[in-house]
C-alpha positions, 0 to 999 in steps of 0.5 A: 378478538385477534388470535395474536396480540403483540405487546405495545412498541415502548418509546426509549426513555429519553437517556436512551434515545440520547446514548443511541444518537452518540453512538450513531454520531461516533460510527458517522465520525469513524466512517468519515475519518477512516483508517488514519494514514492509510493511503491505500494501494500505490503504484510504483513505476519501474526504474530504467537503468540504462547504465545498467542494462546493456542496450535495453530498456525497462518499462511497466509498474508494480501495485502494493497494497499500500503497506509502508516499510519492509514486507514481503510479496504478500502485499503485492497486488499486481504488476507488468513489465516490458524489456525492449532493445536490439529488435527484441521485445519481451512483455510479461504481467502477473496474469500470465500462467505461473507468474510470481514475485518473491522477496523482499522490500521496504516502501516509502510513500515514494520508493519501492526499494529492495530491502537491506540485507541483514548483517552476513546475509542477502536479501532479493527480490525476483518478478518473473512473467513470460520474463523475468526481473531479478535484484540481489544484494547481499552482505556477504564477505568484504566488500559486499556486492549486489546483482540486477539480472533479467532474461527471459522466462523459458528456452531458448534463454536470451539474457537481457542484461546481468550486472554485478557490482562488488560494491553495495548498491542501494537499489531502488526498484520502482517510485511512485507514479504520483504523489500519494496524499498523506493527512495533513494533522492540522488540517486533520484536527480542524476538521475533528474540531470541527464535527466534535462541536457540531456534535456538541451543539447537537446533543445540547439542543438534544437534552434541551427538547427532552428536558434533561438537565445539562451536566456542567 
């Protein structure tokens, strides 16, 4: 005689057997799908000035998280940057000690932008490695007026350029490095078509082998 009997294993009752494979077959559906237009993290490339800049030019990129319209520098994820001109180079990165950006931004699946300032007040945005990056524009007084900035990080100073422009300026800081595939929803909705009649066709074959009566 065994010390331990388990009770026998019972089959699912054939409803529950069909409700499981639903359940199944929507988690498949949500997986397959994905958060609908999410496009995930996009990488922006700083835009050159040279107009601006005094002589020097801008290089590097800045990495959101994918987040569309305004935020703030928690959705950032990384960036890098490099100030070149009049035999100096300057580089700085978001691993350098004690790098940060601070500010806020409005995005596009296309532009990263400094976002509009609200009514009497300003809005910036400053990235700072071993160097930093600086943009301001405010709605201050008549006229309102903006300002992009750049020196380096520590002494002795070396300012790179520093602009200001009594008229609003509509900064566009970085754009994105390749286009970012949006859902098409007619393509979207083919493929939902799609897999609601496979799973369709799966539950009637379903109820058919179990002996249940299809429900019209």
């Amino acid at each position: 005689m065994s010390f331990f009997r388990f009770p026998p294993v019972q089959p699912a009752s054939p409803r529950g057997w069909l409700a499981a494979c639903r359940t199944a077959a929507a988690a498949c559906l949500l997986i397959a799908v994905g958060p609908a237009g999410f496009a995930g993290p996009i990488t922006y490339n700083f835009v050159n000035y040279p107009d601006f800049q005094e002589g020097y030019s801008l290089t590097g990129s800045i990495i959101t998280d994918g987040t569309l319209g305004d935020f703030d520098q928690t959705h950032i994820n990384a960036w890098h940057f490099t100030i070149t001109g009049m035999s100096i180079t300057s580089s700085a990165d978001s691993t350098n000690s004690g790098a940060y950006v601070s500010g806020n931004f409005s995005a596009t699946l296309t532009e990263l932008k400094l976002a509009d300032p609200p009514t009497g007040n300003e809005t910036l945005v400053s990235i700072q490695g071993n160097s930093l990056l600086f943009w301001q524009h405010w709605a201050l007084g008549v006229p309102a007026a903006s300002l992009y900035y750049s020196r380096t990080a520590t002494g002795p100073l070396t300012t790179f350029w520093h602009t200001y422009d009594p008229y609003p300026y509509d900064w566009t800081i970085a754009v994105a490095s390749a286009p970012v595939p949006e859902i098409d929803p007619s393509s979207f909705g083919s493929a939902l078509a799609m897999l609601m009649g496979s799973l369709g066709l799966v539950e009637r074959r379903a109820r058919r082998v179990l002996g249940l009566t299809t429900v019209a």
